[in-house]
Structures are given as structure tokens and as C-alpha cells.
C-alpha positions in Angstrom: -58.6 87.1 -18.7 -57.0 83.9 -18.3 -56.1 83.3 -21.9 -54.3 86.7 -21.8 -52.4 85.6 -18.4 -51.4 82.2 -20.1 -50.1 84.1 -23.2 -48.0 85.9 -21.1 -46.8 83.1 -19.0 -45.6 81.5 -22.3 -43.8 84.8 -23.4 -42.3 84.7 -19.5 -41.0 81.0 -19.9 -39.6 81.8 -23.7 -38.0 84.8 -22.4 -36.7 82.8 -19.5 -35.5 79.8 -22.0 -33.7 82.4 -24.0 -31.8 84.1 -21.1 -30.4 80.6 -19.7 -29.4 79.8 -23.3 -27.4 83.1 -23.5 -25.7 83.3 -20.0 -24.9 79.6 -21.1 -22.8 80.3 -23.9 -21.6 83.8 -22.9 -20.0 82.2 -19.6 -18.3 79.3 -21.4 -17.0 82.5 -24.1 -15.5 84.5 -21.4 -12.0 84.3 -21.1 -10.6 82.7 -18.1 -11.4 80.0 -15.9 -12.7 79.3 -12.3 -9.5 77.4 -11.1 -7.1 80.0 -12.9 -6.4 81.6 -9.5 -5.3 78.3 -8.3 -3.2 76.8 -10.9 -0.4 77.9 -9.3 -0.7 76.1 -6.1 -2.3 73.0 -7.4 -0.9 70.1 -9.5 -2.5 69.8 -13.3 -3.7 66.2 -11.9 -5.8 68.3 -9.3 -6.5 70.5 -11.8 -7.8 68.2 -14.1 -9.8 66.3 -11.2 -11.3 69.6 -10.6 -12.6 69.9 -14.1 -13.8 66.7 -14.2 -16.5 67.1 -11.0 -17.8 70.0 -12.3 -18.1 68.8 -15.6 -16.1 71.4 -17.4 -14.7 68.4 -19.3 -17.9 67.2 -20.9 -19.0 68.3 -24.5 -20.6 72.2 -24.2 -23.7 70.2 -25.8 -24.2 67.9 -22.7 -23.1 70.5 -20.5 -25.8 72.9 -21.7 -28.6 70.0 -21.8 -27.7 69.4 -18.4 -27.7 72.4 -17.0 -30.7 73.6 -18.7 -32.3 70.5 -16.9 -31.0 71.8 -13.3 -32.7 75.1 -14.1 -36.1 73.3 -14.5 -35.3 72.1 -11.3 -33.9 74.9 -9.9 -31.1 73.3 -9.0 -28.3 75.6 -9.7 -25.2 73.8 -8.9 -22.7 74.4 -6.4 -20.3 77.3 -6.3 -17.0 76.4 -8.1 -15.1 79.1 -6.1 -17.0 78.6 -2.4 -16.7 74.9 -2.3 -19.1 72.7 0.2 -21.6 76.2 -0.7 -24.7 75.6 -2.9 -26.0 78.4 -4.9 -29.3 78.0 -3.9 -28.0 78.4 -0.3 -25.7 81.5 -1.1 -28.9 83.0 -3.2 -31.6 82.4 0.0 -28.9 83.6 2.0 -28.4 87.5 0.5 -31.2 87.4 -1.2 -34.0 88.6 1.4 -31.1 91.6 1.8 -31.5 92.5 -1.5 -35.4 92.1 -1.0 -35.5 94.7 1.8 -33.7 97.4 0.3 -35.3 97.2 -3.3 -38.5 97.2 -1.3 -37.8 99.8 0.2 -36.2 101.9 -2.4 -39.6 101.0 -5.2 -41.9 102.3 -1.9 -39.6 105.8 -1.5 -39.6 106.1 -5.8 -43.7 105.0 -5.9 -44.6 107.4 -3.0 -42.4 110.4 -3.1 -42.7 110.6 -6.6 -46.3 110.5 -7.2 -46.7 112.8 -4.4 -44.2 115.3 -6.5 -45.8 114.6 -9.4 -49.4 115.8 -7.9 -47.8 118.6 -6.1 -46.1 119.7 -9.5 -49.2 119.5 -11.5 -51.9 121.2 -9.1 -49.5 123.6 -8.9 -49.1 124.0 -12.4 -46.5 127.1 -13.1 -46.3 128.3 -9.4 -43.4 127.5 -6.9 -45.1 124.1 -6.1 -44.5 123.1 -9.6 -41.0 124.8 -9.7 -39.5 123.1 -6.8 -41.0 119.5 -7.3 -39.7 120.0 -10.7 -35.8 120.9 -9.3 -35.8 117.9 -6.6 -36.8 115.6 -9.6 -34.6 116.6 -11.9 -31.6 116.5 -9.8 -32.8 113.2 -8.9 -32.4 111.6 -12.3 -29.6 113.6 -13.2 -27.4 112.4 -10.7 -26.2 108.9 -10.7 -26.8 106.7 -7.9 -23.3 105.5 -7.6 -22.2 109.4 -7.5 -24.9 110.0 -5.0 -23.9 107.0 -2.9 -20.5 108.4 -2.3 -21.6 112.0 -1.9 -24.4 111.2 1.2 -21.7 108.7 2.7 -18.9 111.7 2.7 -21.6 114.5 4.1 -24.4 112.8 6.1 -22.2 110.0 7.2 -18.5 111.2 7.9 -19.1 115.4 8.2 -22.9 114.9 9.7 -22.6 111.5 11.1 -26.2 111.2 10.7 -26.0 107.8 9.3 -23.8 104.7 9.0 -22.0 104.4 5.7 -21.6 100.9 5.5 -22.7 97.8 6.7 -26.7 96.2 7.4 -27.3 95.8 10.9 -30.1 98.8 12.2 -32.3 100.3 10.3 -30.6 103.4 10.1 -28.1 101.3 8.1 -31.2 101.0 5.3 -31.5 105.0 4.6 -29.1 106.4 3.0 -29.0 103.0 0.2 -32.5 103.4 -0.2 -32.1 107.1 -1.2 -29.1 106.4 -3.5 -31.1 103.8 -5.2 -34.8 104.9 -5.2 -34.0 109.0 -5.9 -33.6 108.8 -9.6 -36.3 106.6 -10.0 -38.6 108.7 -7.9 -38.0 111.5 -10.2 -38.9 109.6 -13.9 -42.3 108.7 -11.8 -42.3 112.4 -10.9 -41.9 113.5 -14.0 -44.5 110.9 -15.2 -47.3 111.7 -12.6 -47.0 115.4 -13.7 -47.5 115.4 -17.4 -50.4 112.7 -17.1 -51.8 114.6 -14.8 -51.9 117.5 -16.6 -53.9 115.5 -19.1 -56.1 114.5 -16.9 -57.4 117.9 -15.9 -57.7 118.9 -19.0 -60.1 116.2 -20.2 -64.3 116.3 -20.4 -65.3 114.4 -17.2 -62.7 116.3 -14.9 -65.0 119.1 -16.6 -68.1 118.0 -15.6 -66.7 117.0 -12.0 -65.9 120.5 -11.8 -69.4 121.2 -12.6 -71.4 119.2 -10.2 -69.5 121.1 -7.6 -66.6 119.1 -6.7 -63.5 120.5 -4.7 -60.0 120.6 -6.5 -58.6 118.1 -4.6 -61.7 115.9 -4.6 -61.5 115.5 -8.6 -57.6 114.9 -8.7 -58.5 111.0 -5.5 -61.2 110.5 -6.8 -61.1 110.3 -10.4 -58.3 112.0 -12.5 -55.3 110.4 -10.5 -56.4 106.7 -11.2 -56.1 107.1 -14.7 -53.2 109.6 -14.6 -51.4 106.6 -12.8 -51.4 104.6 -16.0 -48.2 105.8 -17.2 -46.6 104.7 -13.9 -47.8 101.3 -13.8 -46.2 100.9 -17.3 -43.3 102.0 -15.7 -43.4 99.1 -12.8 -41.5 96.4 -14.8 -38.8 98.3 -15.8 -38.5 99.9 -12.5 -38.6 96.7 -10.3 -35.5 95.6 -13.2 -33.7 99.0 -12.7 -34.0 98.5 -8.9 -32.6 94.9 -9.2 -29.9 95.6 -11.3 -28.7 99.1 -9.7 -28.2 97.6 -6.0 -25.6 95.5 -7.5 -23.4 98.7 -7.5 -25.1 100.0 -4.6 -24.5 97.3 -2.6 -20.5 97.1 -3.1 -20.6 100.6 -2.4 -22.5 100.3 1.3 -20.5 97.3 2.0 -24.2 95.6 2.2 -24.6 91.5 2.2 -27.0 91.1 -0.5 -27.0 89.0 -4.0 -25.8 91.7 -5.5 -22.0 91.9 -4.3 -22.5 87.8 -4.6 -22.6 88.9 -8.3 -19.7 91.2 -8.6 -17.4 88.6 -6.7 -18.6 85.5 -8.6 -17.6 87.9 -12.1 -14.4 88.5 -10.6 -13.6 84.5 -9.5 -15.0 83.3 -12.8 -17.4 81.2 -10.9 -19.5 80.3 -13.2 -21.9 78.1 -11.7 -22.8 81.0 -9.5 -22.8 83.6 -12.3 -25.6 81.9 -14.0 -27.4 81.1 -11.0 -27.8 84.3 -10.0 -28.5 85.8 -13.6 -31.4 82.9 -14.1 -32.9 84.0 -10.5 -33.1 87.2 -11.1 -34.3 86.9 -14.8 -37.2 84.9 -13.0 -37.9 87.4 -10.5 -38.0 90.5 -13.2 -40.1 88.3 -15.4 -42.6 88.0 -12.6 -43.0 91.3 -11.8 -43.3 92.2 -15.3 -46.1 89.5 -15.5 -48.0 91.2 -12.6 -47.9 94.3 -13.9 -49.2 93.4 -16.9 -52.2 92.0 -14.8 -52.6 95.1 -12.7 -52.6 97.0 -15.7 -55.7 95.0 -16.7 -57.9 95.8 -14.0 -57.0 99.2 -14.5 -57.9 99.9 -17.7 -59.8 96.8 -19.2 -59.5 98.1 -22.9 -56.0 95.6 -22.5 -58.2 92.3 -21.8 -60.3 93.1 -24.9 -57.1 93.3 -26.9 -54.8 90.3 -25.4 -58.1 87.9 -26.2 -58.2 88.8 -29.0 -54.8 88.2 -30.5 
């Protein structure tokens, strides 16, 4: 067990090593600068000063050696558009934001959609199945940006059941979290269903049957853990899709999180901030993807024999 979590600590950090390296180069690539906004109100000699403190002077060789060393630290500079702002402070700052609705988006996709994944498949062909089949479809059908606008225009402005922007109640939380976590909720739907329709067709759901048991006291106690494989699998890329999505989510609902930290730093070229925020959330993805990986060997240990023994 812990050989197999060290091997995939070291893929983690490689990953990690090449995603800094990457952002590096694709930041100093991109056309533009951080100070082009302001060349017209500033003097060249400013210009030039300005250049200098950040370092944007220095060889690209000692600028990536140096920042690759911040990272270690993480240290990740200070903003070249906000100045006086750190991005560490900016990031611990919108970040728990972010936290709160991806949480709660990944609890609505886990739990609604298992639930209409059981639903679906103990109701195999009947209206059960049929409508929990529908509501997941539409779900991943619909884009989340699409969605966003069409709940703000009919729950918020013609219903006024909920606020369509800002993050100040938690009724501010709802209709994000359903723009975000709905499409997701319908791939573990989708999921659930077809590995739990495995499930119950397989020998020891047989003999469960056999000794008596109820329906529903076969699917807790021993088909679902196993049908729930597949959506374990499904955590990492998930927990990334959650991540990445509230960028757009979170311009849309006017909400304070890392995410519209992003889309501005893109749009002022400030690259210090750019590839702060990309390393961050390269190490929180990485993370979750490395405890899912360990989740997924308690639940079926068949994984453990295999990682040792590569």
C-alpha cells in the first residue's frame, strides 16, 4: 500500500513539474504584455523600471529557474496588474468561494445522481427508469453556461425565487450549484444505472436472492458497493470538471471566487497571477486525483495487488 501511494505521489509531482514548465513558456508566448494597457500613460523609463522589478528583463532561462524555485516554495509572486497584492493573498482570498460551491455542486452530482441511477435501474423499463433517464439526459445535454442563464431569466427575474448574482445568503448558493453540478449528476446517473444493472445480474446477487433477502436489502447491502466502482473512477475527473467549469460559472453569477480571478488576470495579461492560479489548481486536481486513487484501493483491493507489483 504504501509503495503504490509513493508511486503515485511521484507521477503527482512529475505531472505537477510538467504543468509549471508549460504555463511557463505558454505565458511568456502569448502575445501582449502586462503593462500594455498602461503604456500610454506612462513614460518608457517607467516602463522599463517596471520590467525590471518583475524581472521581465532577465534571460527566460533564469526567469524560469526562478520561478520554478518560488513554486517549490509556493511563493507565487505578486500580481503585476493589482500592485501591493500578493497572489497567495488574492488565491486564499476567493479561493474558499470557489471551495463552497464546488462542494456543493460534487455533493448535489454524487447524491442526486446515484440516487437516479438506483431509481433507474430497480426500475428497470418502467416509468422509474423512464423519467430518471429524461432528468439525466437533459442534464448533460444542456450546457451549464446555457443553463446558468436560462434559471437566472425564469427562477430569478419571472419567479424571483432566487438571487441571480452575487454570494451573500445561501440562497445566493442554489441556483450556481445546479448550473454547475446538473450535468455532472447526470454522467453519474447514467453510470450508477448501467453498473447496476450488472450487478443484479451477477451470481452472488443470485444467491442473496436465495437466502431470502428483500430487493432493496441486496441492492445497500451488497450490489451498490461494487456498482459504485465506475463512479469512483469518475471522482478525479469530476472534482477537475467542477474546478474548471465555475470559472464560467462564476463570471456568469457575478460570484467572488478564483475563478473570475482567472478570467480577469487572462484579460490584464497578468502573468504572475495566471500561473499562480493554474499551478494551484493543478495541485489541488492532482490531489484529489491521488485520493481517489487511494479510495479506489480499499474498494476493490485487486488495485494494490497490481500497483506493487509494477
Amino acid at each position: 500500500m504504501a509503495k503504490y501511494i509513493l508511486k503515485r505521489v511521484g507521477h503527482s509531482l512529475l505531472s505537477l513539474f510538467v504543468i509549471v514548465t508549460v504555463t511557463f513558456f505558454l505565458m511568456r508566448l502569448a502575445p501582449g504584455n502586462p503593462f500594455a494597457a498602461e503604456q500610454q500613460v506612462v513614460t518608457p523609463q517607467i516602463q522599463e523600471q517596471l520590467n525590471e522589478a518583475y524581472g521581465l528583463n532577465d534571460p527566460w532561462y533564469e526567469q524560469y529557474f526562478t520561478y520554478v524555485k518560488n513554486v517549490a516554495t509556493l511563493d507565487f509572486g505578486e500580481s503585476m496588474k493589482y500592485r501591493g497584492r500578493s497572489t497567495n493573498d488574492m488565491i486564499a482570498e476567493s479561493f474558499p468561494v470557489s471551495v463552497t460551491l464546488g462542494a456543493a455542486s460534487l455533493l448535489f452530482a454524487i447524491g442526486f445522481g446515484v440516487l437516479l441511477g438506483v431509481l433507474s435501474a430497480m426500475y428497470h423499463n418502467k416509468a422509474g427508469d423512464y423519467i430518471a433517464t429524461i432528468v439525466a439526459v437533459l442534464g448533460i445535454s444542456i450546457p451549464s453556461f446555457v443553463l446558468a442563464g436560462l434559471m437566472q431569466y425564469q427562477l430569478g427575474l419571472q419567479l424571483g425565487w432566487f438571487p441571480i448574482s452575487g454570494w451573500k445568503t445561501n440562497m445566493h448558493v442554489i441556483l450556481p450549484t445546479l448550473a454547475l453540478g446538473l450535468g455532472y449528476m447526470g454522467n453519474i446517473a447514467k453510470m450508477t444505472r448501467s453498473s447496476l444493472l450488472e450487478q443484479n445480474t451477477s451470481e452472488y446477487v443470485k444467491l442473496a436472492k436465495a437466502k431470502g433477502l428483500k430487493k432493496w436489502g441486496v441492492v445497500f447491502k451488497h450490489s451498490l458497493k461494487n456498482a459504485l466502482l465506475p463512479v469512483v473512477t469518475y471522482l478525479g475527473p469530476l472534482t477537475a470538471g467542477i474546478l474548471t467549469g465555475s470559472f464560467v460559472i462564476e463570471n456568469i453569477f457575478a460570484i467572488p471566487g478564483l475563478g473570475r480571478h482567472f478570467v480577469q488576470s487572462i484579460n490584464n495579461r497578468d502573468y504572475t497571477l495566471i500561473m499562480g492560479i493554474t499551478v494551484f489548481f493543478a495541485i489541488v486536481l492532482l490531489v484529489a486525483v491521488l485520493i481517489v486513487d487511494i479510495l479506489y484501493v480499499f474498494l476493490d483491493p485487486r488495485i494494490q495487488l497490481e500497483g506493487d507489483d509494477n
